[in-house]
C-alpha positions as a printed NumPy array, in Angstrom:
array([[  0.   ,   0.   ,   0.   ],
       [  2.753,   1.786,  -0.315],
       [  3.709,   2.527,   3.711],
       [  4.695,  -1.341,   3.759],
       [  1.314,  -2.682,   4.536],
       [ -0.269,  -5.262,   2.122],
       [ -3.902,  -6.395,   1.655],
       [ -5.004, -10.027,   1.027],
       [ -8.123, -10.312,   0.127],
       [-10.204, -13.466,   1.741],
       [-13.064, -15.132,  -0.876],
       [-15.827, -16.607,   0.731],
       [-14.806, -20.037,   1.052],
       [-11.459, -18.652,   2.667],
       [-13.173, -16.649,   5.459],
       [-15.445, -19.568,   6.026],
       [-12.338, -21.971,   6.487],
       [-11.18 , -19.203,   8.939],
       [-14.44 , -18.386,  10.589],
       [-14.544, -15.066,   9.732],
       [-16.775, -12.669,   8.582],
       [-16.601,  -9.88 ,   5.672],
       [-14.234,  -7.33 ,   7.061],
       [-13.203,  -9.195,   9.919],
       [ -9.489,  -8.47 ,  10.829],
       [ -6.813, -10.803,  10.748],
       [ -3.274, -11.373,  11.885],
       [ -1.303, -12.986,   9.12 ],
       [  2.235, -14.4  ,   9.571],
       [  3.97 , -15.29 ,   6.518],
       [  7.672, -17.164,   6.809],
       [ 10.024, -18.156,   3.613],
       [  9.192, -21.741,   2.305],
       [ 12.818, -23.323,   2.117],
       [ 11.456, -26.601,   1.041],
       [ 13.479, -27.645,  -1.758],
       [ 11.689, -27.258,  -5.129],
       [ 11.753, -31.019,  -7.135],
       [ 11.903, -30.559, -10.815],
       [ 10.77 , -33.214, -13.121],
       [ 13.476, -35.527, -13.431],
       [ 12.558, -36.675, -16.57 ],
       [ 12.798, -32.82 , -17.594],
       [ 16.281, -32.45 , -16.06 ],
       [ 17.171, -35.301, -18.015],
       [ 16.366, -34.473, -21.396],
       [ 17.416, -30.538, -20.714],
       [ 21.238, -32.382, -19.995],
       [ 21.191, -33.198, -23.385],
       [ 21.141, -29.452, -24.95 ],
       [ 23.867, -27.386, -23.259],
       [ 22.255, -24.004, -24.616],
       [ 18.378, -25.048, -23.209],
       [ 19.976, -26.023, -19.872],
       [ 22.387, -23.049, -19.336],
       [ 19.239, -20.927, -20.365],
       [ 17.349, -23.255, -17.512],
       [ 19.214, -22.793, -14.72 ],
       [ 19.946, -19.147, -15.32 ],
       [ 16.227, -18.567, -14.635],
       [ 15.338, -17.876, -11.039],
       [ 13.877, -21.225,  -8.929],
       [ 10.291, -19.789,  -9.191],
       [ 10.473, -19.851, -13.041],
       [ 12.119, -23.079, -13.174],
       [  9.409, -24.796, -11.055],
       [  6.742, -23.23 , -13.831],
       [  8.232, -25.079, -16.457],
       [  8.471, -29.033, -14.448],
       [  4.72 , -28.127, -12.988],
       [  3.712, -27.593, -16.343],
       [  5.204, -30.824, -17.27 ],
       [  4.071, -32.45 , -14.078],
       [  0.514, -31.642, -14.795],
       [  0.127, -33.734, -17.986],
       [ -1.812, -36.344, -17.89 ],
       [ -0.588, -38.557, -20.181],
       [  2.538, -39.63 , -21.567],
       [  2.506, -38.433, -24.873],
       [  1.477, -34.853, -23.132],
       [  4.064, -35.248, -21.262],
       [  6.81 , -35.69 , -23.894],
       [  5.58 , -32.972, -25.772],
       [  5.966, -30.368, -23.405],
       [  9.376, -31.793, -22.396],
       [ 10.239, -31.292, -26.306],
       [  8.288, -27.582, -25.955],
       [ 10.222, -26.505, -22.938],
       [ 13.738, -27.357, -24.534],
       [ 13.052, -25.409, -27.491],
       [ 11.713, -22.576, -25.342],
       [ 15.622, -22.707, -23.603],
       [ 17.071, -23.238, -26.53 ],
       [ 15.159, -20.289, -28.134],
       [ 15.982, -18.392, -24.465],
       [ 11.834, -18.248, -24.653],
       [ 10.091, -17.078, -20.444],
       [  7.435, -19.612, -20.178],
       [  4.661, -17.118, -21.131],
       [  6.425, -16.705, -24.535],
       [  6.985, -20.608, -24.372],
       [  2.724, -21.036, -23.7  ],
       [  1.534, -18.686, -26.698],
       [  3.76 , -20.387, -29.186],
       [  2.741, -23.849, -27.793],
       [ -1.058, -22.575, -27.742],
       [ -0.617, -20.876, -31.598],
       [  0.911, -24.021, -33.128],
       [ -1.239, -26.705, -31.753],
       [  0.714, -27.763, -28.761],
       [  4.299, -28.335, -31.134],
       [  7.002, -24.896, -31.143],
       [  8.464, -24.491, -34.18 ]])
């Protein structure tokens, strides 16, 4: 808010969870997560193979990394899965952020070219 407050806003379901009301105050206390992040090892595999994709991987902070191997995680079947393991190495190769990497996957029917 600009004097180092923040606001979170609470849907319904939240403040329910909570048992809260609309505008009910609350104390939040936020700490850093230092779980380590697991990347699809069957993406870290295949990036090994292209030194350009994975120097272009692992110079992208652990936040954007994880975007890529949930986006692989999240397929729900194998052939899925390979091709967005084939979409994210060109996207590294290309030096593509994953939003670029999405539009081109979306605009091409699922294959980067």
């Amino acid at each position: 808010m600009g004097n180092g407050g923040f606001i979170l806003p609470v849907n319904a379901v939240m403040r329910k969870a909570i048992k809260k009301n609309h505008g009910a105050a609350v104390i939040v206390v936020m700490e850093e997560d230092k779980t380590p992040i697991k990347l699809s090892a069957d993406l870290m595999d295949c990036l090994n193979d292209d030194p350009d994709a994975v120097k272009y991987f692992n110079s992208l902070p652990p936040s954007h990394r994880n975007w890529y191997s949930n986006w692989i995680k999240g397929a729900k079947t194998e052939i899925t899965k390979a091709k967005r393991i084939a979409a994210v190495i060109t996207a590294c190769s290309l030096k593509l952020s994953f939003r670029e990497m999405i539009r081109k996957y979306r605009e091409h029917k699922n294959v980067i070219q």
